[in-house]
C-alpha positions in Angstrom: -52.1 46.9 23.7 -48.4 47.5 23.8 -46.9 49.0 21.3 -43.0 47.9 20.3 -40.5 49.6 18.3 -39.4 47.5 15.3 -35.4 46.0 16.2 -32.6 48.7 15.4 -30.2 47.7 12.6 -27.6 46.6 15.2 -30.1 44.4 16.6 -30.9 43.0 13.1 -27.6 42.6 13.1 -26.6 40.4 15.2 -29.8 38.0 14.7 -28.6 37.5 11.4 -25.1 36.7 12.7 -26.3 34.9 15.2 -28.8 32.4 12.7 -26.1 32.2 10.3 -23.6 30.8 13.0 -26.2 28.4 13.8 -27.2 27.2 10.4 -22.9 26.7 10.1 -23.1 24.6 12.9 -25.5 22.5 12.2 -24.4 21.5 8.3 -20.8 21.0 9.9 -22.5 19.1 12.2 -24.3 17.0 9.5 -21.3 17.0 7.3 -18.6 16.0 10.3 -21.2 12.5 10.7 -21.4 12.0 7.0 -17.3 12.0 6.8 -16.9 10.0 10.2 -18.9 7.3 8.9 -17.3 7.2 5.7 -14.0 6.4 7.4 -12.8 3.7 8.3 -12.7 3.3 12.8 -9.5 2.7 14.2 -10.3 -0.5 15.1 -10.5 -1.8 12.0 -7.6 -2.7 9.6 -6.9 -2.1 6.0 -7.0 -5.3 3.7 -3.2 -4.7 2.2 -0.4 -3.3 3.5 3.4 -3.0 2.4 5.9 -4.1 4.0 9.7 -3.5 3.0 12.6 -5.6 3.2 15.7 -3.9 4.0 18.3 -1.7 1.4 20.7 -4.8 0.0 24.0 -3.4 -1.1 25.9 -4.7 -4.3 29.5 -4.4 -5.1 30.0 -3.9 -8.8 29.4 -6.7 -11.7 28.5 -9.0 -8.2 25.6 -11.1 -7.8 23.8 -12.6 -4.9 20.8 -14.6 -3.5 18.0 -12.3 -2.6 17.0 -13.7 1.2 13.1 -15.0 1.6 10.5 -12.5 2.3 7.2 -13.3 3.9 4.1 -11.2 4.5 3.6 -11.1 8.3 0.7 -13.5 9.8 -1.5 -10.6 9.9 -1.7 -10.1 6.4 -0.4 -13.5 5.0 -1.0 -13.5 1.4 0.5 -11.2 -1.5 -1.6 -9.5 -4.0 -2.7 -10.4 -7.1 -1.4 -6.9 -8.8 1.6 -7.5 -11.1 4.6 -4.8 -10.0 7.4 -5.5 -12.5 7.4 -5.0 -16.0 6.6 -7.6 -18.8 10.6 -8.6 -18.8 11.5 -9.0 -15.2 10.3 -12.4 -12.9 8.6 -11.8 -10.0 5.7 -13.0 -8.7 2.6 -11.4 -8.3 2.1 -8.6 -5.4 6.1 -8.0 -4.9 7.5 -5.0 -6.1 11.5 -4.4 -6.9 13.1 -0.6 -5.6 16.3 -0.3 -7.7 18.0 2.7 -6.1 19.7 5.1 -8.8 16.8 3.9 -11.4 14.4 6.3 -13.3 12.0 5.1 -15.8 13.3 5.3 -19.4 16.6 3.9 -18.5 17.9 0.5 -18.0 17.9 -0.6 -13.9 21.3 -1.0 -12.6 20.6 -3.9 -10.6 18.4 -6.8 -11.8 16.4 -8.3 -10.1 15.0 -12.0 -10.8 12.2 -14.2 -8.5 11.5 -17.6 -9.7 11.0 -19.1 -5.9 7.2 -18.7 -4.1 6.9 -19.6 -0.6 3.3 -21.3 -1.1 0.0 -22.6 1.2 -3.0 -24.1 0.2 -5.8 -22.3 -0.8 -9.0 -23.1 1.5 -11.2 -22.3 -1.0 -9.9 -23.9 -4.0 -8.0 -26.7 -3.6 -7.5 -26.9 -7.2 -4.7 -23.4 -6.6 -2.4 -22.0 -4.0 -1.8 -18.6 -2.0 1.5 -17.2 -2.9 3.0 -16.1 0.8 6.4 -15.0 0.2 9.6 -15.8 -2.0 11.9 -18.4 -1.4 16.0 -17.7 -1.1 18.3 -20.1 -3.1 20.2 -20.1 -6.2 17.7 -21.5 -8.5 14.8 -19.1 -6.5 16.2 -16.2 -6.5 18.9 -13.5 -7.9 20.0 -10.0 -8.1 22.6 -8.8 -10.5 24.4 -5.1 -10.1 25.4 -4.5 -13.7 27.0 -1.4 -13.0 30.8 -0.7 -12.3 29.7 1.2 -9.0 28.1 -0.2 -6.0 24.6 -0.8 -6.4 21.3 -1.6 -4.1 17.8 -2.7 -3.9 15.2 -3.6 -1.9 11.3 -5.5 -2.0 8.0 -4.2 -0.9 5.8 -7.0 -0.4 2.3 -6.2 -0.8 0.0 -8.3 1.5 -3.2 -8.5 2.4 -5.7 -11.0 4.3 -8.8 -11.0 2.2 -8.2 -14.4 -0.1 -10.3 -12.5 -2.8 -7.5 -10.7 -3.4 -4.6 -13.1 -3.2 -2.4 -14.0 -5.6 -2.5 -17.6 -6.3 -0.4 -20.4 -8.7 
């Protein structure tokens, strides 16, 4: 029989260190898969995106046509989510950015919307998908109020699941 000494504390040690290391491994391991299958892959692409129309400038007390704005043919249809308040006409899934505006205080630019750039719906033909806004005078305005220059832009937010489309 052979006897052995017992390990000396450094020994101990560094077994401990040693299994503790491993055990961190492992769960970060475990937890690393958990989180990579949670997230999406980059091959796949989100349901809604935002896309912004450029800064429009307005000279004081002027008016204008707001130009049409389409979600891109990836994402063709806006949202169902309202964006503006109960007093302002846009439709559904387009958002107004005043700049110079904070809520609690009146916008300096107004912003109206009455226009929808439409396409059937192919799975209800009794409603459409609301694509875009349309640009004319009775479609569209925007009104600086102000007696200095003001601006504004849209954010159009599109996606291409028709469960979540707005529709009219």
């Amino acid at each position: 029989m052979t006897n052995q000494a017992p390990p000396s504390p450094a020994r101990r040690s560094w077994l401990r260190r040693t299994a503790l290391v491993a055990l961190g491994v492992a769960v970060a391991g475990v937890l690393g898969a958990t989180a990579a299958q949670a997230s999406p892959s980059a091959s796949e692409t989100p349901s809604t995106i935002e896309v912004d129309t450029a800064w429009r400038k307005l000279a004081p007390l002027a008016s204008e046509v707001i130009p049409a704005a389409t979600c891109p043919a990836d994402h063709p249809y806006l949202i169902k989510e309202k964006y503006a308040p109960d007093f302002v006409t846009l439709p559904a899934g387009v958002e107004a950015i005043i700049g110079g505006w904070f809520p609690g205080r009146l916008a300096p630019v107004g912003v109206s919307i009455t226009g929808w750039n439409l396409v059937p719906n192919p799975t209800n033909p009794n409603n459409s998908l609301i694509i875009g806004t349309k640009d004319g005078p009775l479609d569209s305005s925007a009104t600086n109020w102000t007696l200095g220059t003001g601006e504004y832009k849209l954010r159009l937010h599109c996606t291409n699941d028709i469960a979540q489309a707005a529709t009219h």
